[in-house]
C-alpha positions in Angstrom: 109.0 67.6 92.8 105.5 67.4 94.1 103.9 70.1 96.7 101.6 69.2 98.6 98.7 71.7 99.6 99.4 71.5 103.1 103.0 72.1 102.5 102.2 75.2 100.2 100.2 76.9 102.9 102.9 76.3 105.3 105.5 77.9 102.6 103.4 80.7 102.1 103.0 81.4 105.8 106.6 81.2 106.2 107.3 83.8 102.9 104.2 85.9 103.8 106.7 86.1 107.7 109.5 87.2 105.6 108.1 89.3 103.9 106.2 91.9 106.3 109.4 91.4 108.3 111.2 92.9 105.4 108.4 95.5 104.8 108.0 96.3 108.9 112.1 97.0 108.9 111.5 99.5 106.3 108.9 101.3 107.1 110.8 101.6 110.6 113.5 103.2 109.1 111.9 105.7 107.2 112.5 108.1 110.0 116.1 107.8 110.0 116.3 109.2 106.1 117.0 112.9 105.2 117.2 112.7 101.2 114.0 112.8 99.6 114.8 110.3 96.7 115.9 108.0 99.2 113.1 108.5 101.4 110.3 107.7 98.3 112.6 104.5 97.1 112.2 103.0 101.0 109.2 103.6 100.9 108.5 102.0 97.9 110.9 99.1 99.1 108.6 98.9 102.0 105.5 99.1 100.1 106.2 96.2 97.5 107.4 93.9 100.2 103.7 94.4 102.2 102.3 93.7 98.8 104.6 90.6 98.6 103.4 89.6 101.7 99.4 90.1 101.5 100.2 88.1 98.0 101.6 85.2 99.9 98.8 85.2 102.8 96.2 85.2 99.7 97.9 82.2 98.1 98.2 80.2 101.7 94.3 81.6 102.3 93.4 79.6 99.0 95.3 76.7 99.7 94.7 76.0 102.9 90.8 76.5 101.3 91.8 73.7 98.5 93.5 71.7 101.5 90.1 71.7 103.7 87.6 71.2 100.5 89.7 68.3 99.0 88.2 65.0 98.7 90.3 61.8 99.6 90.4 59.4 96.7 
């Protein structure tokens, strides 16, 4: 199965969505938590989903650059 790089962008946009609405949910919940071991592994949860998410807007950043600087043969 081939992807193209106009489809990869679009996949990474809709991950990179996904993602920071995963990471946004748990940082808005952080409030909610009285343990503190619970309150470091949300956070952490929260944390690796942003970094998910900036990962996935990096990849679609350099397709969408490999898209645009492409050459039609």
């Amino acid at each position: 199965m081939k992807i193209s790089a106009q489809m990869s962008v679009v996949l990474a946009a809709i991950f990179a969505a996904l993602a920071f609405g995963f990471a946004i949910t748990g940082f808005s919940s952080l409030g909610t938590i009285t343990d503190p071991q619970q309150l470091s592994d949300a956070k952490g949860f929260a944390w690796f989903w942003a970094f998910l998410g900036t990962v996935a807007v990096a990849l679609g950043a350099i397709g969408w650059w490999i898209a645009r600087t492409q050459k039609d043969e």
